[in-house]
C-alpha positions in Angstrom: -101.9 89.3 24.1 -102.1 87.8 20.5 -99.5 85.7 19.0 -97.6 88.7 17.7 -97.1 90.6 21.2 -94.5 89.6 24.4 -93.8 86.8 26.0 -95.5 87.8 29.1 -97.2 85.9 31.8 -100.6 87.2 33.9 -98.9 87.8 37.7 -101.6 85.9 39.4 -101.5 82.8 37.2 -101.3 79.8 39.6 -99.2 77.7 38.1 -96.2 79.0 36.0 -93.7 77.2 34.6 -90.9 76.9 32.3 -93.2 76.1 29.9 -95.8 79.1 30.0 -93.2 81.1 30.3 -91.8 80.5 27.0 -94.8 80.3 25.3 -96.2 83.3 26.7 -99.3 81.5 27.8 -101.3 81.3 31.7 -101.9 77.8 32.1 -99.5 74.7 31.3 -102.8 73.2 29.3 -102.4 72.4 25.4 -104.9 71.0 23.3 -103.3 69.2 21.4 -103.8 69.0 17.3 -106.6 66.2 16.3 -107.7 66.0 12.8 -110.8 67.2 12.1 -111.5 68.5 15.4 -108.6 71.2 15.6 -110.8 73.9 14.3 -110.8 77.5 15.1 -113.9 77.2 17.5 -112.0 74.7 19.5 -108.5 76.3 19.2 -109.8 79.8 20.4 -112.2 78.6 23.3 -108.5 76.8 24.8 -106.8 80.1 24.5 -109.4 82.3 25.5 -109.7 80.0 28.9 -105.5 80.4 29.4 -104.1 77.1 28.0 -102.6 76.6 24.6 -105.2 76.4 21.5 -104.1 74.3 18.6 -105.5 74.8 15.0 -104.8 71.2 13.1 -103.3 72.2 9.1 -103.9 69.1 7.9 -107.7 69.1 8.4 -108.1 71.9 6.3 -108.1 70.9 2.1 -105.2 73.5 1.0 -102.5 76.2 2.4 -105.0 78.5 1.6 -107.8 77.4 3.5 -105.8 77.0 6.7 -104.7 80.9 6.2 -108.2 81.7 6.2 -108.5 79.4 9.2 -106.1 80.9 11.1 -107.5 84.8 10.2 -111.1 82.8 12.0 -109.2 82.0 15.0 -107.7 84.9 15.2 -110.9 87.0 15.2 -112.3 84.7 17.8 -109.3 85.2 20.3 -106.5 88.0 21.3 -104.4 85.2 23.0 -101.9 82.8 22.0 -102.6 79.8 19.9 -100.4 77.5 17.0 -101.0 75.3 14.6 -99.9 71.3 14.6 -98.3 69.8 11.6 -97.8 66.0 11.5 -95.6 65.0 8.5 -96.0 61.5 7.7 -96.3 59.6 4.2 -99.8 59.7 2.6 -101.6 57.9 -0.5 -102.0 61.3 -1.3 -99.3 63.7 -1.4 -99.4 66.7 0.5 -96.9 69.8 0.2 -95.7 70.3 3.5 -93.5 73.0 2.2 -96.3 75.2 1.0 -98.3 75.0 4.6 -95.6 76.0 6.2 -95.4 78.9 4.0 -99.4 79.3 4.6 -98.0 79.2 8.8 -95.5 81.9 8.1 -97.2 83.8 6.6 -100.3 84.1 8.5 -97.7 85.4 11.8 -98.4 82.1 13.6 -95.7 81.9 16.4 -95.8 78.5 18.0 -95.7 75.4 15.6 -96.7 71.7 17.1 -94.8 69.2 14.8 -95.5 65.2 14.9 -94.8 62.4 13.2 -91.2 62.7 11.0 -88.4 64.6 12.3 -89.1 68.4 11.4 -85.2 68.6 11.0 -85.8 69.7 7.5 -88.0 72.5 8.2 -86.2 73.8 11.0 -84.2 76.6 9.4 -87.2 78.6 7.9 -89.2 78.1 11.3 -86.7 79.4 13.3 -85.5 82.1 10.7 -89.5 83.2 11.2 -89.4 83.3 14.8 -91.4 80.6 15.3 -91.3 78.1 18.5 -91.1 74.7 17.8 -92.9 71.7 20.2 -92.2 68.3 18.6 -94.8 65.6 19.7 -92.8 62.2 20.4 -93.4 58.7 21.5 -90.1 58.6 22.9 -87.2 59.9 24.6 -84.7 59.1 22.3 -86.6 61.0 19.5 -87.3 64.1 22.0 -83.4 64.2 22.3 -82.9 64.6 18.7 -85.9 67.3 18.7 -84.0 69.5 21.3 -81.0 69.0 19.4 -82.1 70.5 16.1 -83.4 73.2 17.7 -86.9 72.4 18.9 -87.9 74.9 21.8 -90.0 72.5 23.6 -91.4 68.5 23.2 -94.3 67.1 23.7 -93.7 63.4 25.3 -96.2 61.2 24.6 -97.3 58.0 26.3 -98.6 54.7 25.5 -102.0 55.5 27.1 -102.4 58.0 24.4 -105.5 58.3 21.3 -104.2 57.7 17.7 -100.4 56.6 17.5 -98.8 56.2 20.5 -95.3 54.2 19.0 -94.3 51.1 19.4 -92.2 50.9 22.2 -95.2 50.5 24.5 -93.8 52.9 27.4 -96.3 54.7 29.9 -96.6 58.0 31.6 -95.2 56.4 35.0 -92.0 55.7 33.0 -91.6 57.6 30.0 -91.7 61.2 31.8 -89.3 61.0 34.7 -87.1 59.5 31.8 -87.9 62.4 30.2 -86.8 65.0 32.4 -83.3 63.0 33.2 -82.4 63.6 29.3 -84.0 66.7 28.5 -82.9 70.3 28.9 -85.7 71.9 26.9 -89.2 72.5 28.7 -91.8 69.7 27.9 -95.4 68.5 28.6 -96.9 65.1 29.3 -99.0 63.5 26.5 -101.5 61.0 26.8 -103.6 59.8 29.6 -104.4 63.2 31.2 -107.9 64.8 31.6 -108.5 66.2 35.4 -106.6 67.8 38.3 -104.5 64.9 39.6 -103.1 64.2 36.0 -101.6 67.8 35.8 -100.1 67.2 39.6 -98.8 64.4 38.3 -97.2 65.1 35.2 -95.9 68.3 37.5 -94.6 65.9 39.7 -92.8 63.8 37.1 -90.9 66.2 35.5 -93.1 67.5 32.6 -94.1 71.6 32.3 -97.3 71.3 31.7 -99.8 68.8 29.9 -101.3 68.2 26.7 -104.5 67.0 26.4 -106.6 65.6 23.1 -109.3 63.5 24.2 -110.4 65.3 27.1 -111.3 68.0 24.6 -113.1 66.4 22.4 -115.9 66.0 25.0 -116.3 69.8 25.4 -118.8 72.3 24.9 -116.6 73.9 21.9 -115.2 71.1 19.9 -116.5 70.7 16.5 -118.0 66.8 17.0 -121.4 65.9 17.7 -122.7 65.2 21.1 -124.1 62.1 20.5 -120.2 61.2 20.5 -119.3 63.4 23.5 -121.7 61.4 25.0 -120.8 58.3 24.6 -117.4 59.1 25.9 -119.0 59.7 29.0 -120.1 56.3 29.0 -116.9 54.9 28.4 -114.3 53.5 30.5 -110.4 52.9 30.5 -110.8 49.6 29.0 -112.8 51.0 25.8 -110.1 51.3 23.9 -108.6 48.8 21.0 -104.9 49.3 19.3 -104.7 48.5 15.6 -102.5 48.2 13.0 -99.5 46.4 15.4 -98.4 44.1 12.8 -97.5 47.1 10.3 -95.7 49.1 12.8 -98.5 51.5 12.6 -100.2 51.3 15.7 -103.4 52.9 16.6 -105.3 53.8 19.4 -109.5 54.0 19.1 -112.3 53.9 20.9 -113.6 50.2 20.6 -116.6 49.4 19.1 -117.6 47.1 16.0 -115.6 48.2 13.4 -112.6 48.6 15.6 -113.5 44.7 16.8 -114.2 43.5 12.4 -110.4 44.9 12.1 -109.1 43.2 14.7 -110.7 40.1 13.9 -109.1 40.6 10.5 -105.4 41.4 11.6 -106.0 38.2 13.8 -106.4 36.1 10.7 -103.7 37.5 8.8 -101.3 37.8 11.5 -98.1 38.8 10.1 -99.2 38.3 6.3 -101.3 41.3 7.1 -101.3 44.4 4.7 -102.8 47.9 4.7 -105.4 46.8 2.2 -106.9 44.1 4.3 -108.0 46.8 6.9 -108.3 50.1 4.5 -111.7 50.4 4.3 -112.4 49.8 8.4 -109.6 52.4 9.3 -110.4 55.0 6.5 -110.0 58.4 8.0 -113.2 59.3 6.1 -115.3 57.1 8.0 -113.7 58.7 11.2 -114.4 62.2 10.0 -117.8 61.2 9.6 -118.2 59.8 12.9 -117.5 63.0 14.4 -120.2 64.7 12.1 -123.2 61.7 11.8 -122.7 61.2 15.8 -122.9 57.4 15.1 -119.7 55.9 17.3 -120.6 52.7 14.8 -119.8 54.3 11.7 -115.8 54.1 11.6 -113.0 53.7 13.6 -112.4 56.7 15.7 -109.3 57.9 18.1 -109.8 57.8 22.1 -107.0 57.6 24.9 -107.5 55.5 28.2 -108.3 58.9 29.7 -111.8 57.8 28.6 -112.1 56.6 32.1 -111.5 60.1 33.6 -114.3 61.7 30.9 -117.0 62.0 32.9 -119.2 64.8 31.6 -119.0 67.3 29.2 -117.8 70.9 29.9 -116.7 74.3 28.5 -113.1 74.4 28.0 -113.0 77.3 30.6 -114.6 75.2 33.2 -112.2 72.7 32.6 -109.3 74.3 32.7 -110.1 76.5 35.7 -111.3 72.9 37.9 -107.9 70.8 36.1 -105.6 74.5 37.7 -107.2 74.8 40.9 -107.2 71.2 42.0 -104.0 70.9 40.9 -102.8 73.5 42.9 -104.7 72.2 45.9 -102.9 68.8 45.4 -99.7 70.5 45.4 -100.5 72.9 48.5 -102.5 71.2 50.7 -102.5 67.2 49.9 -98.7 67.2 49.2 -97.3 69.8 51.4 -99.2 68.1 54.3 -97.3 64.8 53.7 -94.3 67.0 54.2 -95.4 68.6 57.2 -96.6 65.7 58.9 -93.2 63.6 58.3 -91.6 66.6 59.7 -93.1 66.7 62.2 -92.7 62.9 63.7 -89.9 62.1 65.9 -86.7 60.5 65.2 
């Protein structure tokens, strides 16, 4: 089943749920859209294994060369898969308009937005037949996202890699808030990477989970293992936030560059501008990060779930271990809770 074809769902899948059933997809997994990393090789391996694949627009140079990326993925995988869009200002301007033509295009069916409201792309999307998930740092935001016609949200946490808002809220909190406001299906973002954090986002309220970090340290994704390995070696606290007194906040792996900014933002403290820290935080030092395999060269993004990264798998091995311990949570550890208060006396 390709993008183009029903929205059906395998009758043996394990865990079904409002969200794979809109989506036409077997597992409630989504990799999530990373710059740089959201390539066709990543995207397709996801897919292939059940969960969601997510090809990233922006890492590509033009319209054009996302078309092309999408006819890759595409020969690398008869199963669902999107593309993620994040519209935010940039030093360089980008024509949002004509990669969403590239998207419509190319027959793409599923659209991950971020950043900006995608209010003012709405009407084409949906006109196209297109299903809309909306990433958001908060619940207030996901509202607005159901309300212009979003078909499902993405609810991010402050545990999160990259920008995770600025209302500081966590998983614990943010997703059972979540599913008291929302009507539309949606997944848990941030913090996430084995069996007990799809239980748990289960358990919360969410449909499924979205996952970024946890794929970067697989098999399939485009980075070099010299990084996948060292986020092995990392733990929960390995992390730094950046870019706070701007409103901008960002969440990396920490390391010396990460520390050289920080030290920096210290000093200026509210006087602080973009400039100060530009050439630390330069998303071309990231990118090359991911290529040289130095974690020294640049600032690069990492969620807490670095603490639950502790080797380095095919995306078919983890998905399968993430479903079927999840399940056994929720049929034996769970439902034995149940049946053992049952089963004491009054």
């Amino acid at each position: 089943m390709g993008e183009h074809g029903p929205e059906t769902l395998a009758r043996d899948a394990p865990l079904q749920t409002r969200f794979t059933r809109a989506l036409g997809i077997r597992h409630p997994i989504v990799q999530g859209g990373m710059q740089w990393v959201g390539r066709a090789e990543l995207a397709s391996a996801v897919s292939n294994a059940g969960g969601l694949g997510i090809l990233t627009g922006l890492t590509q140079p033009s319209p054009d060369a996302l078309a092309a990326e999408i006819d890759r993925c595409r020969a690398m995988t008869d199963q669902p898969f999107g593309v993620n869009l994040t519209i935010l200002p940039t030093l360089k301007p980008i024509s949002y308009d004509d990669y969403f033509a590239a998207i419509i295009e190319s027959g793409i069916k599923i659209v991950e937005t971020a950043g900006r409201n995608p209010e003012p792309y709405m009407p084409r999307l949906l006109r196209a037949g297109i299903k809309v998930i909306h990433k958001c740092t908060s619940v207030r935001h996901a509202v607005k996202a159901e309300a212009v016609g979003c078909a499902a949200l993405s609810v991010d946490g402050f545990e999160c890699a990259g920008h995770p808002g600025e209302d500081d809220v966590p998983g614990l909190v943010l997703l059972p808030v979540a599913a008291e406001q929302l009507t539309v299906p949606f997944i848990a973002s941030g913090g996430i990477g084995n069996a007990r954090g799809l239980a748990a986002a289960l358990a919360l309220g969410a449909d499924g989970v979205n996952m970024g970090t946890r794929f970067v340290a697989t098999v399939e994704a485009p980075v070099h293992p010299a990084i996948k390995q060292r986020m092995v070696e990392l733990t929960e606290r390995d992390t730094a936030l950046l870019l706070r007194q701007l409103s901008n906040t960002s969440r990396v792996a920490r390391n010396s560059v990460a520390e050289q900014a920080r030290q920096i933002e210290a000093e200026k403290g509210r006087a602080l501008q973009i400039g100060d820290v530009a050439e630390l935080v330069a998303g071309a030092r990231g990118r090359q990060v991911w290529e040289n395999g130095d974690p020294e060269f640049g600032v690069w993004p990492a969620g807490q779930v670095l603490g639950l990264i502790h080797d380095v798998p095919t995306c078919a091995e983890l998905i399968d271990r993430m479903v079927r311990g999840a399940v056994e949570i929720i049929d034996q550890r769970l439902a034995a809770m149940t049946r053992r208060a049952a089963a004491v006396p009054a």
